[in-house]
N, C-alpha and C positions, 0 to 999 in steps of 0.2 A: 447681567446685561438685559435691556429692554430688548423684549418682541418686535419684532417689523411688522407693522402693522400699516403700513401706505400712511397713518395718521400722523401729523408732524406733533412733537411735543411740545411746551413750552419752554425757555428756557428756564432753566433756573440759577439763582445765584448764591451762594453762601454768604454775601453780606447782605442779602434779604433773608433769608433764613436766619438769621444772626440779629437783624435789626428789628425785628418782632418782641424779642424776648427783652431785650435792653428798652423799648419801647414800655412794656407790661411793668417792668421792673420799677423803671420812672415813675407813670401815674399810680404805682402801687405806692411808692415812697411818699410822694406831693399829697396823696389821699394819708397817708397814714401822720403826716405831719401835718395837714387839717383837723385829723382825729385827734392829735395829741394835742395842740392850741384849744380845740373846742372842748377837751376834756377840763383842761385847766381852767378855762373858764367858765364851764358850768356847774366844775367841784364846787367853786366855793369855798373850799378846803384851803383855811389860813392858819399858819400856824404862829403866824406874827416873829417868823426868825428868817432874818434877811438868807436869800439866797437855796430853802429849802422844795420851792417850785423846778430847780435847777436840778435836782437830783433823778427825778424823772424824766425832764426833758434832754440833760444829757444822755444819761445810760441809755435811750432809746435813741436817739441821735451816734451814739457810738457804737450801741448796737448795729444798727442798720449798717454801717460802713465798715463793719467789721464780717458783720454777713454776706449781706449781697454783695463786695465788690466791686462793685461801681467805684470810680477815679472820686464821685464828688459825690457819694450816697449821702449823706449827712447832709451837706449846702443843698441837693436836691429834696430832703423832707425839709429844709426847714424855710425852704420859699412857699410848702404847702402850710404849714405852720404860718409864717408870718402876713402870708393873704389872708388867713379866718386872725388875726389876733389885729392887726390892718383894720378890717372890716369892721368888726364885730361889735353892735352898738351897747354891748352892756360894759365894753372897754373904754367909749368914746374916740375922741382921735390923741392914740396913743404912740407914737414914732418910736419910742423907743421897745417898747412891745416885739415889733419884724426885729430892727435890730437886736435885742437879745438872740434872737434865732438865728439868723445870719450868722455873726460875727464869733459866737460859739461852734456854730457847723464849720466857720470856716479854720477856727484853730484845730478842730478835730479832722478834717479833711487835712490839713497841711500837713501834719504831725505824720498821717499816715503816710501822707508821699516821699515826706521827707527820710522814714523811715521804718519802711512795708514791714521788714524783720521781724521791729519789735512791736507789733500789733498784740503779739501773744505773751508780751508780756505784762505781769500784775502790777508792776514797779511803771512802767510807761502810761500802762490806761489810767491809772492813778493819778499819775502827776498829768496827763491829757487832759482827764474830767476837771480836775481843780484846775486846771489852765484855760478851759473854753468857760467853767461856770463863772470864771473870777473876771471873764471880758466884761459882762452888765453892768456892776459899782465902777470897773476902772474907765465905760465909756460914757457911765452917768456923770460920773467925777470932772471927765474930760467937758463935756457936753454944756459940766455948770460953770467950770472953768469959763472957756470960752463966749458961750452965748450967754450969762447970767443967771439961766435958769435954777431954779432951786427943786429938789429933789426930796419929798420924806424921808424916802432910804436914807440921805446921808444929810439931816440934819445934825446930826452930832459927830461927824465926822466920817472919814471913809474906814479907818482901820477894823471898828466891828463889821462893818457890812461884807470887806474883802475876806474877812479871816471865816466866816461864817458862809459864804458864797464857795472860798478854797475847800472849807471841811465839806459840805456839802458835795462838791463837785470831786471830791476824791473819795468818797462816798459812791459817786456815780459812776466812776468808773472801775471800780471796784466791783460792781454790781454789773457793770458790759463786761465785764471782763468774766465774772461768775456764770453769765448768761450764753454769753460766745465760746465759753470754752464744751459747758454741757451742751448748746446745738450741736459743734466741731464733734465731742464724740459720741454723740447720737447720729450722727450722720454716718460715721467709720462704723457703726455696729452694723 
């Protein structure tokens, strides 16, 4: 119990107290998915095999949402990802750059709502990674379809770039899966 003290207190609220940490949590996510666009693009780091850029920005996209919790951790780093990839004039104006990050956060966000369960398992984060890495060639694919544009990636067709973006991305989630399981019990110790 507080003291009587004639001094009136202020109120307090638990969803202010609450809305501090959700807030930090965000701009730590939005920043850490600027870090990870600005990292890819100042590597450099090509290895000329469609789809293996995808392996880090996944696993750390699945990490995050598999960490911190958050309903939309992943779509929330990778609006900070796709404003520095957006922007960024050694990319030029590259659209499809944001979208990769998007449209990947958003299968990995989905995946988890649809089914919080099996977040911990190796068999789901698996086929999750290979599912958000493989949205890029199927929305390039889409993209040349429709508006005529032509794409390097898939001058010779889509099937190596998907099969190579899939391995990749089950790869990646392999590797959030490796990584979320040792935080999980590093945290219980």
């Amino acid at each position: 119990m507080r003291p009587m003290t004639g001094i009136s207190q202020p109120k307090t609220s638990s969803s202010n107290i609450e809305a501090a940490p959700i807030a930090v949590t965000i701009l730590i996510l939005i920043g850490l998915g600027a870090m990870l666009a600005s990292l890819r693009i100042g590597s450099h780091l090509h290895l000329h095999l469609p789809g293996h850029q995808g392996l880090i920005r996944i696993a750390a996209m699945m990490l995050a949402a598999r960490v911190c919790r958050l309903p939309w951790a992943a779509t929330i780093m990778a609006s900070g990802a796709g404003v520095v990839a957006a922007i960024s004039p050694t990319h030029g104006f590259d659209p499809t750059g944001p979208l990769a990050y998007v449209l990947s956060a958003l299968v990995i966000d989905f995946s988890n709502r649809l089914a919080p369960q099996r977040q911990t398992n190796l068999f789901f984060m698996a086929v999750v990674g290979a599912a958000a890495n493989a949205t890029k060639p199927l929305s390039l694919s889409i993209i040349s379809a429709v508006g005529g544009l032509q794409f390097e990636s898939l001058v010779h067709g889509l099937a190596y770039p998907l099969v190579m973006h899939l391995a990749f991305g089950l790869g990646a989630g392999i590797s959030a899966w490796m990584l979320s399981t040792g935080f999980e019990f590093a945290r219980r110790r």
